[in-house]
PDB file of the backbone (N, CA, C, O) and the ligand in Angstrom, with CONECT records:
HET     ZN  A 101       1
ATOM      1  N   UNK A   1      96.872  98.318  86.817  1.00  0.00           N
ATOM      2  CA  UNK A   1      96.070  98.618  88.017  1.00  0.00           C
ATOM      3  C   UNK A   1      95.527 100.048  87.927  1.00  0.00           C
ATOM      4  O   UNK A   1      96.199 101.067  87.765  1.00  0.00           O
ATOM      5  N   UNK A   2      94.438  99.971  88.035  1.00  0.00           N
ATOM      6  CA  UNK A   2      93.486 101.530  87.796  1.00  0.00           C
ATOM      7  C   UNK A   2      93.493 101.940  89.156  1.00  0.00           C
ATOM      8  O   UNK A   2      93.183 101.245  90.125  1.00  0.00           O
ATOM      9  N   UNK A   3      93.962 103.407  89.152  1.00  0.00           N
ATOM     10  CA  UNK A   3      93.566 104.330  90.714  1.00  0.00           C
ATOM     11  C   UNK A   3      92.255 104.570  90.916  1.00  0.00           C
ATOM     12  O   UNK A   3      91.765 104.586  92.045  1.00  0.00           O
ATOM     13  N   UNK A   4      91.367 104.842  89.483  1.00  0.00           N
ATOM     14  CA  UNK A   4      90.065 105.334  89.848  1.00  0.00           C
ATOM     15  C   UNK A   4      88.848 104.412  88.929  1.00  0.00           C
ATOM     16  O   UNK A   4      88.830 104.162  87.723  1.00  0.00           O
ATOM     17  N   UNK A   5      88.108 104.123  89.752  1.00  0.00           N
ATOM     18  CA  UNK A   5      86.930 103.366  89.490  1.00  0.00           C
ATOM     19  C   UNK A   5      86.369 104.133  88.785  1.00  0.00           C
ATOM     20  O   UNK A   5      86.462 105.327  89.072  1.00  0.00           O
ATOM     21  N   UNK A   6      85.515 103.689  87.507  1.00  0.00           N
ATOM     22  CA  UNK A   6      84.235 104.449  87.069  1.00  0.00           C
ATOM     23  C   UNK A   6      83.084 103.746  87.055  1.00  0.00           C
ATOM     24  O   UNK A   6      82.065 103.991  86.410  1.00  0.00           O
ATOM     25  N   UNK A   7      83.321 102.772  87.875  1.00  0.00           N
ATOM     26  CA  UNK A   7      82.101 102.115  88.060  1.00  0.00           C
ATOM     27  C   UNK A   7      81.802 101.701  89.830  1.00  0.00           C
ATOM     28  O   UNK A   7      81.361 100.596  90.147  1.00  0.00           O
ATOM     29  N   UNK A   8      82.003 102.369  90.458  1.00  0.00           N
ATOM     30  CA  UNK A   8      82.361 101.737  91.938  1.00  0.00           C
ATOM     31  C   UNK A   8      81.311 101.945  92.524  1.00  0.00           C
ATOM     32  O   UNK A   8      81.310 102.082  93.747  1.00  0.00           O
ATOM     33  N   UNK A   9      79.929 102.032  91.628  1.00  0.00           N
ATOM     34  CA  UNK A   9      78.910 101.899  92.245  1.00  0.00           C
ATOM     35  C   UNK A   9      78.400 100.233  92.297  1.00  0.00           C
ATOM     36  O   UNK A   9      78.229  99.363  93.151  1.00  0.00           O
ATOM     37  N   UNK A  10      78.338 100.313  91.550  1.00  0.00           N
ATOM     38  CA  UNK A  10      78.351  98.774  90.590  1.00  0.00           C
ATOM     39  C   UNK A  10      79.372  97.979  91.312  1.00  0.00           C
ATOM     40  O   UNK A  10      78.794  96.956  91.679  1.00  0.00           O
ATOM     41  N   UNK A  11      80.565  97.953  91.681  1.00  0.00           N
ATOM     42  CA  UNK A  11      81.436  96.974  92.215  1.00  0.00           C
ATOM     43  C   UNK A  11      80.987  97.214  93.535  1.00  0.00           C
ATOM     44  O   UNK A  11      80.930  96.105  94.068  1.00  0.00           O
ATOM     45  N   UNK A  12      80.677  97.993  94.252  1.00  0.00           N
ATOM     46  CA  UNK A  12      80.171  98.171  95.503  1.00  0.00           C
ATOM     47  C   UNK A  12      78.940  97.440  96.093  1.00  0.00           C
ATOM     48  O   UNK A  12      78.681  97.107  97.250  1.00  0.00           O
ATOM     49  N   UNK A  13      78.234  97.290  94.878  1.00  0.00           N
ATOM     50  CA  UNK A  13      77.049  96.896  95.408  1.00  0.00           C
ATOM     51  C   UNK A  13      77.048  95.029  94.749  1.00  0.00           C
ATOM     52  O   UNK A  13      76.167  94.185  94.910  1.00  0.00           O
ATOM     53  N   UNK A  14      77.848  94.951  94.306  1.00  0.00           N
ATOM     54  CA  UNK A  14      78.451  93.540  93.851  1.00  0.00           C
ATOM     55  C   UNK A  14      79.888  92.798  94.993  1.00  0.00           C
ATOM     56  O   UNK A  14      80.083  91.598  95.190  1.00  0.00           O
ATOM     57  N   UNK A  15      80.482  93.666  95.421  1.00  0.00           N
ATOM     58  CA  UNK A  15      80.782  93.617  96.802  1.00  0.00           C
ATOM     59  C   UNK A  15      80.344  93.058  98.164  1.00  0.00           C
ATOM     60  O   UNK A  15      80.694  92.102  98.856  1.00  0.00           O
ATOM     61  N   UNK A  16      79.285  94.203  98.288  1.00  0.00           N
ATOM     62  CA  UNK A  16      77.984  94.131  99.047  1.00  0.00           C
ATOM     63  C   UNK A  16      77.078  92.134  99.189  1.00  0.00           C
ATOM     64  O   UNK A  16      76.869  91.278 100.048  1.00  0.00           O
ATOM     65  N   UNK A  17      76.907  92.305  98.074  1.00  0.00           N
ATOM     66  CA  UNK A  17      76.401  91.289  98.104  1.00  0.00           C
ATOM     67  C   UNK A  17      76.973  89.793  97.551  1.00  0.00           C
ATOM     68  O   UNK A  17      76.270  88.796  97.385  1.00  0.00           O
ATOM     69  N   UNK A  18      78.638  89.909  97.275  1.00  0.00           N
ATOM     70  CA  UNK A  18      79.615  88.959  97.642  1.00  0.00           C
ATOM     71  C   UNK A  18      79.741  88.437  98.754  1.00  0.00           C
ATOM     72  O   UNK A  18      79.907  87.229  98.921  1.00  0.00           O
ATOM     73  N   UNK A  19      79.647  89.697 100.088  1.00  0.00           N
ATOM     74  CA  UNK A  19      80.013  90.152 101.797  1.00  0.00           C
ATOM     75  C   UNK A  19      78.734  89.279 102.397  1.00  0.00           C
ATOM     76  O   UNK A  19      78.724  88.527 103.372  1.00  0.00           O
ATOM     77  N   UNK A  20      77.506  89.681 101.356  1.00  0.00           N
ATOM     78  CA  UNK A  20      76.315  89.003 101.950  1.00  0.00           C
ATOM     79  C   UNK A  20      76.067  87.430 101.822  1.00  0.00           C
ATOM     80  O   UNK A  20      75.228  86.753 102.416  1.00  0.00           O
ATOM     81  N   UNK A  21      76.981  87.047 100.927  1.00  0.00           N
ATOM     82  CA  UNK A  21      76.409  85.591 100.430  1.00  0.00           C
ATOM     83  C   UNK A  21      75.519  85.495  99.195  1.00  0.00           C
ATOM     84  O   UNK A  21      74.858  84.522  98.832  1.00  0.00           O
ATOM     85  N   UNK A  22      75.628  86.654  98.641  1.00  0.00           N
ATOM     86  CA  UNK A  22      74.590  86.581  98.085  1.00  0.00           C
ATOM     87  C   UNK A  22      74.722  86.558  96.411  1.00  0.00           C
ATOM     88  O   UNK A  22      73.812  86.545  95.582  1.00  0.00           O
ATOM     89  N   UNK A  23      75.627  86.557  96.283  1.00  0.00           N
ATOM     90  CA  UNK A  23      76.602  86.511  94.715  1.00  0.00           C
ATOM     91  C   UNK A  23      76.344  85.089  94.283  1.00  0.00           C
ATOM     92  O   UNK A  23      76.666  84.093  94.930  1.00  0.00           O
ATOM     93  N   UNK A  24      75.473  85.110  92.639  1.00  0.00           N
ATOM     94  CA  UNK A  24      75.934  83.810  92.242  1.00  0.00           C
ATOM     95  C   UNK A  24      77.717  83.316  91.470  1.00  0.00           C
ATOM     96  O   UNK A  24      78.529  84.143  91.056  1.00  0.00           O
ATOM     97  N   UNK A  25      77.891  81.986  91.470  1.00  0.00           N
ATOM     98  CA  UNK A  25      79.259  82.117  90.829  1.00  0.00           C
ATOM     99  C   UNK A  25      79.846  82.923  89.867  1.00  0.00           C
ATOM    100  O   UNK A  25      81.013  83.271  90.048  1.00  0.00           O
ATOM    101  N   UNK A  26      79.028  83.415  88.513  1.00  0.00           N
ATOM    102  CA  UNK A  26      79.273  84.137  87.827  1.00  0.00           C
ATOM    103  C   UNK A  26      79.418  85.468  88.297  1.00  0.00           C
ATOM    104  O   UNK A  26      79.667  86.206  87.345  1.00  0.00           O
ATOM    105  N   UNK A  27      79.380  85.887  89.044  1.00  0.00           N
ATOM    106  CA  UNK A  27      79.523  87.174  90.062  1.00  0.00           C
ATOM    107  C   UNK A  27      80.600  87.628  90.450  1.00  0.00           C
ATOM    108  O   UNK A  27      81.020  88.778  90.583  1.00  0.00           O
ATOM    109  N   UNK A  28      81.055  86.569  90.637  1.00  0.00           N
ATOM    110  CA  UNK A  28      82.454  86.055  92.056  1.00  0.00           C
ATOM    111  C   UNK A  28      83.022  86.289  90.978  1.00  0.00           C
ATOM    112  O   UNK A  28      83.516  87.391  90.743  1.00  0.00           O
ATOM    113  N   UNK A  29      83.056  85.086  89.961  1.00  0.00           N
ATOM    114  CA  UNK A  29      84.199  85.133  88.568  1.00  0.00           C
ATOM    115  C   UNK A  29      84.267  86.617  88.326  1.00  0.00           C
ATOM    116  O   UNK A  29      85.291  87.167  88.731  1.00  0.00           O
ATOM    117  N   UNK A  30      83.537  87.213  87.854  1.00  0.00           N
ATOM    118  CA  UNK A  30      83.537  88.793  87.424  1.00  0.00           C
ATOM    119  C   UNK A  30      84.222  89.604  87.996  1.00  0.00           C
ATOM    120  O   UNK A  30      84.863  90.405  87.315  1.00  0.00           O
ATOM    121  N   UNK A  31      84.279  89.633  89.157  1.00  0.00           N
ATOM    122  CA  UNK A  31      84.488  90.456  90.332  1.00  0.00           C
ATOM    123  C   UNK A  31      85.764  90.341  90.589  1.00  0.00           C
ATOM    124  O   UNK A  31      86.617  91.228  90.534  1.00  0.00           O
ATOM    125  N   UNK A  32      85.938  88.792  90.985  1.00  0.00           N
ATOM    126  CA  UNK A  32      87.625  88.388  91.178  1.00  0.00           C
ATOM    127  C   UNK A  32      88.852  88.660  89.963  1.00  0.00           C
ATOM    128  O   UNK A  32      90.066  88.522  90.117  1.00  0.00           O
ATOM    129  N   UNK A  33      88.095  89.102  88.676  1.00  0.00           N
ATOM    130  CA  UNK A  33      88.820  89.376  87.352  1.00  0.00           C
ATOM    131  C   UNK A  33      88.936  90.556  87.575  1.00  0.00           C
ATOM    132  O   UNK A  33      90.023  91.130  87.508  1.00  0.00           O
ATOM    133  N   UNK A  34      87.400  91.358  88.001  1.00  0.00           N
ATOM    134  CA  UNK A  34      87.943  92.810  88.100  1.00  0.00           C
ATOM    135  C   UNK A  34      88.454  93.424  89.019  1.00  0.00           C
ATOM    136  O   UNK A  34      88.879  94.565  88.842  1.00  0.00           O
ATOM    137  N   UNK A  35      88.530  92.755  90.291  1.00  0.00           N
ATOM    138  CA  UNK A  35      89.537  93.059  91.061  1.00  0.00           C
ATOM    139  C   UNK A  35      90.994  92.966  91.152  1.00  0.00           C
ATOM    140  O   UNK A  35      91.535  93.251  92.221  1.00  0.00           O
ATOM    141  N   UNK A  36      91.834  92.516  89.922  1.00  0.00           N
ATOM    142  CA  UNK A  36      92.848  92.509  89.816  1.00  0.00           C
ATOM    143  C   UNK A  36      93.310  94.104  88.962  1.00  0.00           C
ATOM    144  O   UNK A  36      94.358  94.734  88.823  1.00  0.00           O
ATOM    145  N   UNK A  37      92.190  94.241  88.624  1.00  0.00           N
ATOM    146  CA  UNK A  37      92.772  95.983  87.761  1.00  0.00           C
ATOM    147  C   UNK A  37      92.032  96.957  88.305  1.00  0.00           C
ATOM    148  O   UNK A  37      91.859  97.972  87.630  1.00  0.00           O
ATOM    149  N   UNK A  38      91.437  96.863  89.638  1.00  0.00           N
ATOM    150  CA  UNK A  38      90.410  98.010  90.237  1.00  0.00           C
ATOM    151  C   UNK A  38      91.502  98.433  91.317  1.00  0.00           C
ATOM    152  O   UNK A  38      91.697  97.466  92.053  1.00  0.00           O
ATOM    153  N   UNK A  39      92.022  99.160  91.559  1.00  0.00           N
ATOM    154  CA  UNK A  39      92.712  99.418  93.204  1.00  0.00           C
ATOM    155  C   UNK A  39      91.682  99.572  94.181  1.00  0.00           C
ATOM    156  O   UNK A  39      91.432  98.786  95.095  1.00  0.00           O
ATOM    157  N   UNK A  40      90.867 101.086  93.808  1.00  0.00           N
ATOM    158  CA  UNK A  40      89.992 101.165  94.810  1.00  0.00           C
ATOM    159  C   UNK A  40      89.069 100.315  95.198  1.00  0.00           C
ATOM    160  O   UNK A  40      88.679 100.259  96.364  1.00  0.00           O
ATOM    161  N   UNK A  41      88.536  99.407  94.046  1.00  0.00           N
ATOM    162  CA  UNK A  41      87.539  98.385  94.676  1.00  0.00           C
ATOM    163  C   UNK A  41      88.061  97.169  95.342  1.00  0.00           C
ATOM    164  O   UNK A  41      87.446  96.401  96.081  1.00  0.00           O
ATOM    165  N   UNK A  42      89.463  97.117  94.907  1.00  0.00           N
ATOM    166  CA  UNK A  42      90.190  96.199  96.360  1.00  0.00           C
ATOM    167  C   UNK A  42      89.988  96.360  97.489  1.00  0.00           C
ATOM    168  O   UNK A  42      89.399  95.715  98.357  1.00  0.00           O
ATOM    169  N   UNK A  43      90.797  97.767  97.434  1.00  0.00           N
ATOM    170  CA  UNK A  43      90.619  98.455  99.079  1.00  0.00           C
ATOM    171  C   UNK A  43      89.275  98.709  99.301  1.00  0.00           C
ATOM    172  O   UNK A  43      89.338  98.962 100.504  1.00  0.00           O
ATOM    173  N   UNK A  44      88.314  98.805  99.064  1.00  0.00           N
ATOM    174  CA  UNK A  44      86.753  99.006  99.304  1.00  0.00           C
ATOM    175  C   UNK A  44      85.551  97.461  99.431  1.00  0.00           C
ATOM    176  O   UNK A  44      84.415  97.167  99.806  1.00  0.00           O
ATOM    177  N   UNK A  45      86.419  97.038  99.003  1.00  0.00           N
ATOM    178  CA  UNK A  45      86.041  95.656  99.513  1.00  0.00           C
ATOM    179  C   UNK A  45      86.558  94.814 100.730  1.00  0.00           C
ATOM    180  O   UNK A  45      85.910  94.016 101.408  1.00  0.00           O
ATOM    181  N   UNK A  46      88.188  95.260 100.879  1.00  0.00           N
ATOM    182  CA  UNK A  46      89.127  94.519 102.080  1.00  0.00           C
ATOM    183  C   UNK A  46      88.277  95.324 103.606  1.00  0.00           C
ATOM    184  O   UNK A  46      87.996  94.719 104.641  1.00  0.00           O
ATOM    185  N   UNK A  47      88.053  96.607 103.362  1.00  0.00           N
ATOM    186  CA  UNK A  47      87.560  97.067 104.163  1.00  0.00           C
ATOM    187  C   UNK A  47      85.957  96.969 103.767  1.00  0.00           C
ATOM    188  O   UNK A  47      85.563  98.130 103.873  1.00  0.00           O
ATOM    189  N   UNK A  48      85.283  96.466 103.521  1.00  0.00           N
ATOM    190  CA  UNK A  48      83.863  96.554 103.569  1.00  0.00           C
ATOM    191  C   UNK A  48      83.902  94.991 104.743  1.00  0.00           C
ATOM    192  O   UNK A  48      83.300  94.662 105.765  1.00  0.00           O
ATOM    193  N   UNK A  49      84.781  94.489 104.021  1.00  0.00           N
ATOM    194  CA  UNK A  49      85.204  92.936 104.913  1.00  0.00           C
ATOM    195  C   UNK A  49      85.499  92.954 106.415  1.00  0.00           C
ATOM    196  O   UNK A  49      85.058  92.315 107.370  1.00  0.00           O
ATOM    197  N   UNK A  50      86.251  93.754 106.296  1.00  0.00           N
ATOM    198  CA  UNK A  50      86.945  94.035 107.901  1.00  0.00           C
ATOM    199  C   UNK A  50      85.708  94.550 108.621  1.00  0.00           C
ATOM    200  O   UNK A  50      85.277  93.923 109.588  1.00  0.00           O
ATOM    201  N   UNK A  51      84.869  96.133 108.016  1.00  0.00           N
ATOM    202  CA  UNK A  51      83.503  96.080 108.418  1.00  0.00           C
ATOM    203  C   UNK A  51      81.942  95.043 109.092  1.00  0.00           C
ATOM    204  O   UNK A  51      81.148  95.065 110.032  1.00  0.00           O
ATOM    205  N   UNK A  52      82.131  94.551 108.337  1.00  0.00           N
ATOM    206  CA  UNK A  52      81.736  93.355 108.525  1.00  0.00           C
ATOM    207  C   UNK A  52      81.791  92.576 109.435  1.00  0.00           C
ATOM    208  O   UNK A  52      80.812  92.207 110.084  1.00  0.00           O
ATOM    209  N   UNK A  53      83.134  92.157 109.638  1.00  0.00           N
ATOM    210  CA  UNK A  53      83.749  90.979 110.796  1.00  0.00           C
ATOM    211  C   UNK A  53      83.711  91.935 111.715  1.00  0.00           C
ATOM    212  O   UNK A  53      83.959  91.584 112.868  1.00  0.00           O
ATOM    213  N   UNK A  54      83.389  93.394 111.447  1.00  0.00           N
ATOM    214  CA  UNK A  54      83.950  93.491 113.154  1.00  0.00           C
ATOM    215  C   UNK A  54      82.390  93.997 113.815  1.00  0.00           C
ATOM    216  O   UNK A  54      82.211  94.245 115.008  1.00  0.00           O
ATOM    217  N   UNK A  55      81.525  94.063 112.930  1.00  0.00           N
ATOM    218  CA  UNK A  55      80.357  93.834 113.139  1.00  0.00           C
ATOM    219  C   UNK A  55      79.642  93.067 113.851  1.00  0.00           C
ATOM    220  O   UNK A  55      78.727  93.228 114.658  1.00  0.00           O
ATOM    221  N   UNK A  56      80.339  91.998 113.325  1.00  0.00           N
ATOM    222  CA  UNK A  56      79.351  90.680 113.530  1.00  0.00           C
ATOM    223  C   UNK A  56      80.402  89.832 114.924  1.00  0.00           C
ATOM    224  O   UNK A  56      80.388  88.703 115.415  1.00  0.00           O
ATOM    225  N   UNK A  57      81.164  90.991 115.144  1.00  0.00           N
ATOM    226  CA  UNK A  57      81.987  90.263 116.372  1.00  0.00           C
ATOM    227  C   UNK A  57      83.268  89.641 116.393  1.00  0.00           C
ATOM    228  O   UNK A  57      83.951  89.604 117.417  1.00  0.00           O
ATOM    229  N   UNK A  58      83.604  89.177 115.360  1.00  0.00           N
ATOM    230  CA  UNK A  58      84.808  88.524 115.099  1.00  0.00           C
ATOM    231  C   UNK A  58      86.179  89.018 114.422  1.00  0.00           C
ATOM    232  O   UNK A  58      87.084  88.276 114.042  1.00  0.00           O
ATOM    233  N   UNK A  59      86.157  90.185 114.359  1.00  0.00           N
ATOM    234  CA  UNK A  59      87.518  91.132 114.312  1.00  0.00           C
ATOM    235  C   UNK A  59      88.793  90.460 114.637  1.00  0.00           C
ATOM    236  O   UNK A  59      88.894  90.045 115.792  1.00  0.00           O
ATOM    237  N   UNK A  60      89.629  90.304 113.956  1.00  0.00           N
ATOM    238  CA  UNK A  60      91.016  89.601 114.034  1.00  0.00           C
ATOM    239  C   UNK A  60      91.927  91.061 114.383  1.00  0.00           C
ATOM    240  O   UNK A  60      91.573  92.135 113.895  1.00  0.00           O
ATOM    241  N   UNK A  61      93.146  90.942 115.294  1.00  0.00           N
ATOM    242  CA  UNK A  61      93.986  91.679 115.021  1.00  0.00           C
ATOM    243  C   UNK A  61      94.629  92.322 113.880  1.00  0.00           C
ATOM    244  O   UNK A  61      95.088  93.464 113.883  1.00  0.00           O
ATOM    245  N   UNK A  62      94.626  91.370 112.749  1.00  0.00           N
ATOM    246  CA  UNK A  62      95.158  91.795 111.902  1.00  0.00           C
ATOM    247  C   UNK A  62      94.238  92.913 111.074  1.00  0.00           C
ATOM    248  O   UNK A  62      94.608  93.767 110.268  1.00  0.00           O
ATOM    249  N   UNK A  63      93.102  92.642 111.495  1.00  0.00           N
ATOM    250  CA  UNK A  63      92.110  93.877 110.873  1.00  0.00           C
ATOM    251  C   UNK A  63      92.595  95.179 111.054  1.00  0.00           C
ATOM    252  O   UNK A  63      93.268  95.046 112.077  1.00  0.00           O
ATOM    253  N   UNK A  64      92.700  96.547 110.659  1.00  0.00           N
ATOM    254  CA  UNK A  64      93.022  97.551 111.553  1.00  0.00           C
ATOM    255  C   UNK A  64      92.023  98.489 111.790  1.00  0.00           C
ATOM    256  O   UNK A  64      91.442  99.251 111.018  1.00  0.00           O
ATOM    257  N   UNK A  65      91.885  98.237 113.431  1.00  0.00           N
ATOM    258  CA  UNK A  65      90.580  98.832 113.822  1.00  0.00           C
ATOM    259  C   UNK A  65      90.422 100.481 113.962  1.00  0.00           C
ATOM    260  O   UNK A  65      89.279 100.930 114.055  1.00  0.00           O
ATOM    261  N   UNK A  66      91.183 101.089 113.973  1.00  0.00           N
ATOM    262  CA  UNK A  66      91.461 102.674 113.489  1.00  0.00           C
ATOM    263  C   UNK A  66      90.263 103.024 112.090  1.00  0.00           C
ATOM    264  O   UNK A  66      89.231 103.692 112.042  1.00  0.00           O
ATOM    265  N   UNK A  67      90.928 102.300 111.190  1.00  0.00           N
ATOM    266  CA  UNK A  67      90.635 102.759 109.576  1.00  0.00           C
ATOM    267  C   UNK A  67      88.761 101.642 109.796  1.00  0.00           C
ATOM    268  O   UNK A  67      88.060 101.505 108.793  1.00  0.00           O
ATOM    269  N   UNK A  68      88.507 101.303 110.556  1.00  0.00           N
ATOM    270  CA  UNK A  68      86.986 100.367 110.678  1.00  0.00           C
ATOM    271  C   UNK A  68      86.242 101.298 111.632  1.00  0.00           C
ATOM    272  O   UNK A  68      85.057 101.477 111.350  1.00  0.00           O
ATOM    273  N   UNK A  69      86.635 101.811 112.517  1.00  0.00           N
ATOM    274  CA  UNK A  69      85.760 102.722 113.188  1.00  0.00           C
ATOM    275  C   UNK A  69      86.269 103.991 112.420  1.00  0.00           C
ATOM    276  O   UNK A  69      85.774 104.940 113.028  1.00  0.00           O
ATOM    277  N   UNK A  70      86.758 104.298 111.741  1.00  0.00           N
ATOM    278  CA  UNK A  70      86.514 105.530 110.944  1.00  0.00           C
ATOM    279  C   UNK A  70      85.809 105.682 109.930  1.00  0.00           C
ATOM    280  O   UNK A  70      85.386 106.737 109.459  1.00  0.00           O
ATOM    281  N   UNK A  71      85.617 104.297 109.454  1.00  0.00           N
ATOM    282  CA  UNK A  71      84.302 104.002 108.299  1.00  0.00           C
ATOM    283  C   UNK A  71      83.286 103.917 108.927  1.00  0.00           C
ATOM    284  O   UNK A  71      82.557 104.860 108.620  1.00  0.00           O
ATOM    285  N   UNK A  72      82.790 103.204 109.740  1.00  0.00           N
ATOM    286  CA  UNK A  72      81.908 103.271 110.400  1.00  0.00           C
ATOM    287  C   UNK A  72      81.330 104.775 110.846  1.00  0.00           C
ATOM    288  O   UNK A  72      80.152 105.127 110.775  1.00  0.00           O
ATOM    289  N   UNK A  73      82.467 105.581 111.328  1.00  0.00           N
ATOM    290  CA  UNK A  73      81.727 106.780 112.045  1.00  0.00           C
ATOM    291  C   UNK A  73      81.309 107.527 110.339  1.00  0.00           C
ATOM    292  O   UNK A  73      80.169 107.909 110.077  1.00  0.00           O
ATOM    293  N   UNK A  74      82.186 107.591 109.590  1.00  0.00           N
ATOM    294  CA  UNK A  74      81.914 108.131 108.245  1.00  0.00           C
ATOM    295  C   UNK A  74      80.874 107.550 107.863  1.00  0.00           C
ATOM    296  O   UNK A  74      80.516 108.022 106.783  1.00  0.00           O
ATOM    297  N   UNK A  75      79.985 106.477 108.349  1.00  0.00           N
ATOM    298  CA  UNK A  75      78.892 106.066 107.636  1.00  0.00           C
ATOM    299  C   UNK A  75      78.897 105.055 106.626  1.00  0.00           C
ATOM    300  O   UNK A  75      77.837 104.653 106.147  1.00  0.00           O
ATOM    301  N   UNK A  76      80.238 104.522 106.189  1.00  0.00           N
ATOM    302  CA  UNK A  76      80.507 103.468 105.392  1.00  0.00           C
ATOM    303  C   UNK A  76      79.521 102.027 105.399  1.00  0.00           C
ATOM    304  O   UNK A  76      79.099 101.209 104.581  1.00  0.00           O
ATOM    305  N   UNK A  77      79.463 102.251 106.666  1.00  0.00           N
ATOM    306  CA  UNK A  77      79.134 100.884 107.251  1.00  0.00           C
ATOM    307  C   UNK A  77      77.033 101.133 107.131  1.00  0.00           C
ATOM    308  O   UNK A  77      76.220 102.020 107.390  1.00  0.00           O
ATOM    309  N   UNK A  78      77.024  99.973 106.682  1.00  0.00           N
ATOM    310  CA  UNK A  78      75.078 100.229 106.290  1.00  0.00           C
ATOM    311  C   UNK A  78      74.865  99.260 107.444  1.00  0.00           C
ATOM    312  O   UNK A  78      73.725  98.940 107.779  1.00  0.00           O
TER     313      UNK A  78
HETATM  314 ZN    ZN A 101      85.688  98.812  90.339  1.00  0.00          ZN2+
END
């Protein structure tokens, strides 16, 4: 498991458009492989997710809304 991305532009924006629907399968495959040895792009994805849902209204408790409005105010959130 890697602490630091050197590509987390690239997984971000492959993320991004996982979040969007917009990933073809070969994408997903890629992504879901490299998310087993990325840490940060785990956590940058779990929370791009939580972003998201709580966006669009549907925020679960289990989300934690602290660390989502702190991305948000940080600008995380596009
Ligand atoms: Zn990565």
């Amino acid at each position: 498991m890697k602490e630091h991305c050197e590509h987390q532009a690239d997984c971000l924006k492959r993320i991004q458009s996982i979040l969007d629907g917009g990933a073809s399968e070969a994408e997903k495959d890629h992504f879901r492989q490299n998310m087993d040895a990325c840490k940060p792009c785990i956590d940058m994805y779990n929370l791009e997710k939580c972003i998201k849902e709580a966006l669009q209204g549907k925020v679960e408790k289990k989300c934690c809304p602290e660390k989502i409005a702190a991305a948000i105010r940080s600008g995380i959130a596009k």
